[in-house]
TITORMI-873528 format. One record per residue (C-alpha): residue number from 1; residue in one letter; x, y, z. Coordinates in pm, whole numbers. Each point is the difference from the previous one (the first is absolute). Layout:
<nodes>
NUM / a / X / Y / Z
...
</nodes>
This chain:
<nodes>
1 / x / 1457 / -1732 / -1313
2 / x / -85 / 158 / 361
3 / x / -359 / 47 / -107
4 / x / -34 / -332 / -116
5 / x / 81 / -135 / 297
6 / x / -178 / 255 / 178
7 / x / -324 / -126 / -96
8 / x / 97 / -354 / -11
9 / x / 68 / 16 / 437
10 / x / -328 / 185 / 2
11 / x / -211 / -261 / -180
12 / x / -138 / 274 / -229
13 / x / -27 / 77 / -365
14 / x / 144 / 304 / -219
15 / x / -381 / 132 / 16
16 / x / -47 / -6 / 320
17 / x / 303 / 238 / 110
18 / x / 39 / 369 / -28
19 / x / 381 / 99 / 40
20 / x / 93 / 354 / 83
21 / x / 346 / 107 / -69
22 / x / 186 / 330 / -18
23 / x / 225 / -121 / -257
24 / x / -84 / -58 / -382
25 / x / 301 / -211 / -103
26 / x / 1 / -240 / 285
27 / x / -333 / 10 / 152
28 / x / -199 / 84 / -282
29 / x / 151 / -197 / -224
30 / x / -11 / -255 / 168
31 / x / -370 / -27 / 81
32 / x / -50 / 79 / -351
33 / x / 211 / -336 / -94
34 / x / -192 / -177 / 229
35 / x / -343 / 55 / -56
36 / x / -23 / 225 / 290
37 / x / -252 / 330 / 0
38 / x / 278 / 258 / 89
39 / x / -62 / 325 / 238
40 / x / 264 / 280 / -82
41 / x / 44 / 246 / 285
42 / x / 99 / 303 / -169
43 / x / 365 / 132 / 147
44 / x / 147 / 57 / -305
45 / x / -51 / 109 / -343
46 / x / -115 / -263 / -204
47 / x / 295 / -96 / -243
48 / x / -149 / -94 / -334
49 / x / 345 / -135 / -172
50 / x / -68 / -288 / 270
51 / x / -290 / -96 / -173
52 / x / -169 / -78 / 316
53 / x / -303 / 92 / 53
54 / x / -238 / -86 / 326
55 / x / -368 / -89 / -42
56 / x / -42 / 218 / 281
57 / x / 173 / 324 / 179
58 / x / -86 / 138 / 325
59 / x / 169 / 341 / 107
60 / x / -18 / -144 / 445
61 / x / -15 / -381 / 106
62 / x / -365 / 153 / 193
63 / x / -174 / -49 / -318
64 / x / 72 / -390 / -34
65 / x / -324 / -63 / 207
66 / x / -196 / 164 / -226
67 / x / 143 / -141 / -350
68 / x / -14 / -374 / 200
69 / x / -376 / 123 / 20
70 / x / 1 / 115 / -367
71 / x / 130 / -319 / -103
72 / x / -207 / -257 / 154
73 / x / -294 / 171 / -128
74 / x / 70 / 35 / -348
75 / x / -151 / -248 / -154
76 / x / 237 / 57 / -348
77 / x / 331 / -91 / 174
78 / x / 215 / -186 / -149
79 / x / 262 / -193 / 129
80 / x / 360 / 99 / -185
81 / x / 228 / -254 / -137
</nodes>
């Protein structure tokens, strides 16, 4: 899997990443199989029958600083897998 690999050439772990995608059944998804904290940017409704569901949604990419922020100082995250 791409994100595998991803974090294999980048010498990181599933906990250390934060992927933002704009699609839920290949991007999200695929974080999600990974292990991978998933950012949703919000183009399009939210399809429920997918089953897919982000751990995080963001209506403009200029609020990723700010959840990156969010994140590393919340001391109750978890990593996803």
């Amino acid at each position: 899997m791409i994100f595998n690999k991803a974090l294999k050439l980048g010498n990181c772990q599933a906990h250390d990443v934060v992927d933002v995608g704009v699609s839920l059944a290949s991007d999200i998804a695929g974080t999600h199989n990974s292990g991978i904290t998933s950012v949703w940017i919000l183009h399009q409704t939210l399809d429920a029958q997918l089953g897919i569901n982000p751990y995080h949604a963001l209506l403009h990419p200029s609020e990723i600083p700010s959840l990156i922020h969010q994140l590393q100082q919340d001391e109750n995250f978890v990593t996803r897998n």
